[in-house]
N, C-alpha and C positions, 0 to 999 in steps of 0.2 A: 504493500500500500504506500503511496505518497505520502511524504512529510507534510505537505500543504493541507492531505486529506484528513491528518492528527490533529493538525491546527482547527480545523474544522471540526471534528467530532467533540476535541476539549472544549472548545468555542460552544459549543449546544450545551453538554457535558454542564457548565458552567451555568448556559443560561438556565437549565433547567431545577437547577439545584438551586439558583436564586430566585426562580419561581415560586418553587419547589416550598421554600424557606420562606417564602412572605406568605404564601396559602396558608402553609402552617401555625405562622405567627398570628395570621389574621384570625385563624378557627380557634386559636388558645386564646387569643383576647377576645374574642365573642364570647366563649363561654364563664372566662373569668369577669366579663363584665354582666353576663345574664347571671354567675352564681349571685356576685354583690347585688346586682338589683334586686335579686329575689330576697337577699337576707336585709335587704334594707327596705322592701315592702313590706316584710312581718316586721321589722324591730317600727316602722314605723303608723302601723295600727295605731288611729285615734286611742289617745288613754282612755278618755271617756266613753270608747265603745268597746272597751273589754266590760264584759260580763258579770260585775263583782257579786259578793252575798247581797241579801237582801238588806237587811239591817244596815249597808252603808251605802243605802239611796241617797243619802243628804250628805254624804263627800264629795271633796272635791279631789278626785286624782289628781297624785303628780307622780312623773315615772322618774326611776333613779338608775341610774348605771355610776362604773366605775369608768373614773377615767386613767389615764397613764401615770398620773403622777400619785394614784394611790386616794385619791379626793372622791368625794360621790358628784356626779353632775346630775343639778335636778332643773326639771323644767317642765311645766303645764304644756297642753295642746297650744295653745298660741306661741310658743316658742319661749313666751319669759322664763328666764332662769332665775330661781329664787336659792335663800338656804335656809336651811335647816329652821335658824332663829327668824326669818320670814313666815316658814310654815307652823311655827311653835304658836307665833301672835293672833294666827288665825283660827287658832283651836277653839276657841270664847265664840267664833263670830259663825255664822249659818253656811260657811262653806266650806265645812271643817276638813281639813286635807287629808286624807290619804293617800301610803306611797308604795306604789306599782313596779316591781322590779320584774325582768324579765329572764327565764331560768338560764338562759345562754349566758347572761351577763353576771352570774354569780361570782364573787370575787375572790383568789384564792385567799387571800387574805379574809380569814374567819373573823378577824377581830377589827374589821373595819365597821361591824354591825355594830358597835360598841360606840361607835361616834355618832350612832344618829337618836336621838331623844327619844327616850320609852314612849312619850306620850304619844310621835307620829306610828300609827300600826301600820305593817310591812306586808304586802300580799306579793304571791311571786306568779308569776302565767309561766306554765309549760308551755311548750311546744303543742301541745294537742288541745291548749287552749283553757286546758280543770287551772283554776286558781285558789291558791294554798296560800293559809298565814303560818307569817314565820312569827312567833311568840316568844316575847326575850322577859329576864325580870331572875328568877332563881337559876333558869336555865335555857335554853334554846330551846326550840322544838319547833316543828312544823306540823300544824291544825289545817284536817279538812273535814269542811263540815264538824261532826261530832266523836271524830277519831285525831289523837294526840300522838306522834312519832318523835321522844328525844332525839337529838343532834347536836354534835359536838364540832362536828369540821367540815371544810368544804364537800369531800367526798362523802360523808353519813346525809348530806343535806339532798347535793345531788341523788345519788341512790335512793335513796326516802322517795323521792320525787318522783325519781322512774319506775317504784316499785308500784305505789301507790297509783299512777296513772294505769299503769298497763291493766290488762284484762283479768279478771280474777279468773275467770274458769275459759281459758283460752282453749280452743281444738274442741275436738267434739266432749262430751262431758259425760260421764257416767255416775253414776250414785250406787253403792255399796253398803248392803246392809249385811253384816258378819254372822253368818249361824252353824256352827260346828255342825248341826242334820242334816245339811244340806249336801248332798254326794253327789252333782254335777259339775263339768268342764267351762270355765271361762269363755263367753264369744270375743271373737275379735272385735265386731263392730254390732252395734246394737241397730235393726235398721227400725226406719218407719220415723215419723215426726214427732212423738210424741216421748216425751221422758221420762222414763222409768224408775222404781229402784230395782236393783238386782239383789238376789241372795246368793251369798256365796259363802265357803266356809274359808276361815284367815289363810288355812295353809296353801287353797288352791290358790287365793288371790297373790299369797306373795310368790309363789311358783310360777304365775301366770302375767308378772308385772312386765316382759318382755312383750307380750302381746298388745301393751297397751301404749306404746311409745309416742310420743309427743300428743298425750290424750292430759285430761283434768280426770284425776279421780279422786270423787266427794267419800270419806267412809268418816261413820257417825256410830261411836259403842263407847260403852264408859271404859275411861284406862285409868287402870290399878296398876302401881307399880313398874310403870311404862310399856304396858301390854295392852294391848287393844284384842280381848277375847284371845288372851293366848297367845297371841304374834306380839312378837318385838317391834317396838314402831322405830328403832335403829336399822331393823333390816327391812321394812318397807321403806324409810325413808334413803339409804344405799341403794336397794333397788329403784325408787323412783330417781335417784340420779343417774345412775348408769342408764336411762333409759328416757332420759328427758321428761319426764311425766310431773305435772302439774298435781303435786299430791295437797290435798287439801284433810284433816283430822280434826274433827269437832267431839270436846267430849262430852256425853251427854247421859245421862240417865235412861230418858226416852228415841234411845236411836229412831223407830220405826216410825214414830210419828213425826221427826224430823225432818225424816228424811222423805216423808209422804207430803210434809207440807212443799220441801225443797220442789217435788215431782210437780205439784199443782201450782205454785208459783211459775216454774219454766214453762208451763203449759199455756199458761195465758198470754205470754205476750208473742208477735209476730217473726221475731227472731229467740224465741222461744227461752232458755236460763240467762242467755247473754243480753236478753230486753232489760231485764230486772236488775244485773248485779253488773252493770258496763264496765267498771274498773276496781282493782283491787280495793281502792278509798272506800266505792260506792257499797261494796260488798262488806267489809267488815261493818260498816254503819249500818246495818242492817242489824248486828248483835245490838245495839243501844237499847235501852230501856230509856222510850220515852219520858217516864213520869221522871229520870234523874235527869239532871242538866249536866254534871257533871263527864266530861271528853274519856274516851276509854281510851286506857295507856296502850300503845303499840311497842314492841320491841323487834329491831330489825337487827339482826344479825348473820356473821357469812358463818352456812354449817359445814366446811370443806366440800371439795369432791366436784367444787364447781357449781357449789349450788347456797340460795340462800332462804333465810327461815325470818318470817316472821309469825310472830307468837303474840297472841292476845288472852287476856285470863281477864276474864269476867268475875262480879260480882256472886253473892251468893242468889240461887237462884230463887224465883218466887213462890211462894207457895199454893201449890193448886190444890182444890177441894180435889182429892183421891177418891171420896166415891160418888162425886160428879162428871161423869165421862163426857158428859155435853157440856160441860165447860169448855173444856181441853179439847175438842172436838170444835166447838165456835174457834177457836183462837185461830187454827188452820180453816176451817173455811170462810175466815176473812178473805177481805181481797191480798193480803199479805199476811204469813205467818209470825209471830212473835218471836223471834229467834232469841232471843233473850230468857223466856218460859222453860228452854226444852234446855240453852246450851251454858257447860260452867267453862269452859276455853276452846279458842279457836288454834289452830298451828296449819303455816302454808307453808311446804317446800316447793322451791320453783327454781329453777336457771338461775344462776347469779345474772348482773350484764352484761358481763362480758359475755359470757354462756348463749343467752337467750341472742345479743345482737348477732352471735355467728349463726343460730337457728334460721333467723329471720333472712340474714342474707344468703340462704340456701336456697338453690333452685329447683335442684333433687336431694327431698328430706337426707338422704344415706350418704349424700359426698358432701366432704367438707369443701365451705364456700371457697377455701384456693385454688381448689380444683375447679371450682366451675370460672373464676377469671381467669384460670391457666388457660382451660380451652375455649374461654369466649376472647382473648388475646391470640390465643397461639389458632384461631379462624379467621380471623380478622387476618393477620398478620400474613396465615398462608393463601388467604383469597387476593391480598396486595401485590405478591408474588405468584400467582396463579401458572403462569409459563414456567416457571420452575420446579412448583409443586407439582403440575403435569408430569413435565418433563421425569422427576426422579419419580415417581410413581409407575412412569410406565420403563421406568430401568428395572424395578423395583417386580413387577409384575405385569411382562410384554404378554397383548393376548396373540396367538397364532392368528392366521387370513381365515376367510371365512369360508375357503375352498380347502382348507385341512378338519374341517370340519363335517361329519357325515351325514346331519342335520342341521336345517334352521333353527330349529326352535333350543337346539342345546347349545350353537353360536350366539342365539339372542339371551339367552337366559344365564350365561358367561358374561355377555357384554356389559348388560343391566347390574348384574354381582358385581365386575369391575368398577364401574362407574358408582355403585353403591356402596363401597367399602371407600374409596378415593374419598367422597365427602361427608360421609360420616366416621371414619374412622382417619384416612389418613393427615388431611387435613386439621381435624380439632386435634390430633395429638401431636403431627410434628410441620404444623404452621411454621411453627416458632424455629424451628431449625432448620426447614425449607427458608424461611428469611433470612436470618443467618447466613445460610452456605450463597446466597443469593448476594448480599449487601460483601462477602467475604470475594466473590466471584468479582461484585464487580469494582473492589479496589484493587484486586488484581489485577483488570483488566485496563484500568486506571493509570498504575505503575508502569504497565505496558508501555500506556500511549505519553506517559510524562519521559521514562526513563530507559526504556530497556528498547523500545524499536526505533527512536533517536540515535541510539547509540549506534545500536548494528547498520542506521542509515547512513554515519558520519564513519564506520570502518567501512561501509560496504564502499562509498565514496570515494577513501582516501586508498582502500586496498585495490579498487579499482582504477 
C-alpha cells in the first residue's frame, strides 16, 4: 500500500475518533445533566406541598439542608433565607414554623441536630414521599405516626428510614398456623386470590423454608423459652436468611384467631394484605392500642447473616371476657382486627440493605445482580463489535454448505441452532472479550500504519 494511502487512512482514523469523542462527551453530558435535573426537581418540591401530619395544618414549613461548611441553610418557598432565631420568634405568632428536611440531605454529622432549637420540630420526607419526625430532648429517635425507633447516628437514622418505608409483607405472603397433628407436605405457592391460613406442623415448616424463598411468612403461636410450638425461632430465623424470606413472629396466646382476623383483613382490600399494611411503619401501627396515646418503642437491630430484626414488645394484653366468645369474635369482624387484643410482641427478620438493594436489583431472582450487568455490558459491548463477534464465532463453530448436507430440514434446523447459541449465549458471555480482542486488533493495526509499514517503506526505498 502507498505511504500517501496511510496518510489517508490515519487522517479518517483521526477524524473518527474525534467524532467519535465529542458523540461520547455529548451523551455523558446529557445524561449527567438529565440525572441533576431530575435530582433537583425532587429536592425542589414546593415545601408546602409535601404532605405533612395533620395536626401541623397551621405551620409554616421551612426546608433545611446542610451546607459545605457544616451550617444548616434554611429557606421558605419564596426563597427567603431565614435562621434559626428568625424561626424561634415566630413560634408565638399563627405561622408557626416547621422544619422539613429531606432524607438524601441527612448530615453525616449526627451532632449538627444539636444546633437547631428543640422548640422548631424536624420532619424528614423519604424518597417515597412517608414523612417521619425526628424527636430530640432525652434522646433521638425517629416517630411515624404512632411507632417510636431510637437512633443514635447517621447510619441507625438512615436504616430506621429504609426499614420502616419498605413493604412489610413484601412477595407473595403466606400465614402459618403451627399444629404438631397436622401430617401434611408444604405447597410451594398457594394459588387463587384469596388468603388463607395454612396449618402446618413446626418441623415441616422449618424443613420446608427453602421452598418458600423471597416469600413473607406471617407464623403466630405463643413462645416459651424461644420456641415457637417446639421449633427454635434461631433456626427459622437462619433459615429465613439463607433463603431471603421475609419472616415475620407474632406472639400470641390466640394464634388462630389472629391469624383468621390477618386472613379477613387481606381479603378486603383490592390489592389484597399489601392494601392494608403498605409499609413496614404502617404495619407495626397496626399493634397500637388506641385508647393509649403513648408511641410503641421499636428496636432495630442487625441479626448477622445478612439480615436484620426488628423487635416490638407490646404492653400487657387486654383482658377479654373468656366466656364471651362474641366478644372476641366482634373485635375480628370489625372492619379491622385489634391486633393489640390477640398480640404480647411483634419480631421481623428481613434482608438487611444492603441484602434486600442487591435483591431488588436482580433480574433473574437466582443470579446475583453482577452477573446480570456483566452480560447486559458484555451485549452491548459485543453487539458494538458485531463483525468481530461474527467473525470469531464462526472460527469458533464453521457450519459445512448446504450441499454436504443430506436434508433441508437438518441444514435449516443446524443453521437456526447456530445463529441461536451466537446470541444468546455467545455474545452475552464473551461481548466483553470479543471487544477486547477487537479495540486490541485495532491498535495493532494502528502501530502498523504509525510505525512499522513507514519503516519497511523508507528501507524498501533506500534498499531499492
Amino acid at each position: 500500500m502507498n505511504y500517501k494511502n496511510y496518510k489517508l487512512i490515519i487522517f479518517a482514523i483521526l477524524i473518527s475518533l474525534g467524532i467519535a469523542n465529542t458523540a461520547n462527551a455529548g451523551l455523558i453530558s446529557l445524561i449527567t445533566k438529565a440525572s441533576k435535573a431530575v435530582k433537583k426537581a425532587d429536592f425542589d418540591i414546593p415545601v408546602s406541598k409535601i404532605e405533612l401530619p395533620e395536626h401541623l395544618d397551621d405551620f409554616t414549613p421551612a426546608r433545611i439542608r446542610p451546607n459545605s461548611s457544616g451550617q444548616w441553610d434554611i429557606k421558605l418557598d419564596d426563597g427567603a433565607a431565614l435562621s434559626f432565631d428568625d424561626l424561634v420568634k415566630r413560634g408565638g405568632s399563627n405561622d408557626r414554623p416547621v422544619l422539613v428536611l429531606e432524607s438524601v440531605d441527612i448530615p453525616r454529622d449526627f451532632s449538627m441536630f444539636k444546633s437547631i432549637p428543640e422548640l422548631l420540630p424536624i420532619y424528614i420526607r423519604s424518597k417515597s414521599g412517608k414523612v417521619f419526625e425526628l424527636q430530640r430532648g432525652k434522646g433521638v429517635a425517629l416517630k411515624y405516626k404512632n411507632v417510636r425507633l431510637p437512633v443514635k447516628n447517621e447510619n441507625q437514622l438512615k436504616d430506621g428510614i429504609w426499614h420502616l418505608q419498605r413493604p412489610a409483607l413484601a412477595g407473595p405472603v403466606r400465614l402459618f398456623q403451627l399444629d404438631k397433628d397436622v401430617n401434611k407436605r408444604l405447597q410451594t405457592k398457594v394459588y387463587g386470590s384469596k388468603t388463607v391460613v395454612e396449618k402446618v406442623a413446626g418441623n415441616v415448616l422449618l424443613d420446608s423454608m427453602a421452598l418458600l424463598k423471597r416469600q413473607t411468612v406471617v407464623i403466630s403461636a405463643p413462645i416459651k423459652n424461644g420456641l415457637l410450638e417446639g421449633i427454635s425461632i434461631k433456626q427459622l430465623q437462619k433459615a429465613a436468611a439463607d433463603n431471603d424470606i421475609n419472616l415475620v413472629i407474632i406472639d400470641s396466646d390466640k394464634p388462630a384467631k389472629l391469624l383468621k382476623g390477618f386472613a379477613k383483613d387481606a381479603n378486603v382490600g383490592s390489592r389484597g394484605v399489601h392494601d392494608l399494611y403498605d409499609t413496614t411503619g404502617d404495619f407495626l401501627n397496626k399493634f397500637r392500642d388506641p385508647k393509649n396515646s403513648a408511641p410503641l418503642e421499636l428496636n432495630l437491630s442487625d441479626a448477622g447473616n445478612a439480615q436484620s430484626v426488628i423487635q416490638l414488645k407490646l404492653a400487657k394484653q387486654a383482658v377479654v371476657n373468656k366466656g364471651s366468645l362474641i366478644v372476641e369474635d366482634s373485635l375480628i369482624d370489625a372492619t379491622h382486627i385489634s391486633l393489640h387484643l390477640f398480640s404480647k410482641a411483634v419480631t421481623v427478620y428481613r434482608p438487611d440493605v444492603e441484602r434486600s438493594k442487591e435483591l431488588d436489583r436482580r433480574i433473574v431472582p437466582g443470579l446475583h445482580s453482577d452477573i446480570h450487568f456483566y452480560l447486559i455490558a458484555s451485549t452491548i459491548l459485543g453487539l458494538f463489535v458485531f463483525s468481530t463477534s461474527w467473525s470469531l464465532w464462526k472460527r469458533l463453530w464453521s457450519l459445512r454448505r448446504r450441499t454436504e448436507y443430506s436434508y433441508v430440514v437438518e441444514f435449516l434446523f443446524i443453521w437456526f441452532i447456530h445463529r441461536l447459541l451466537f446470541i444468546l449465549l455467545f455474545i452475552p458471555v464473551f461481548g466483553l472479550l470479543n471487544f477486547i480482542y477487537a479495540v486490541v486488533m485495532l491498535i495493532v493495526k494502528i502501530i502498523n500504519f504509525l510505525f512499522i509499514s513507514p519503516v519497511r517503506w523508507v528501507i524498501g526505498k533506500v534498499s531499492g
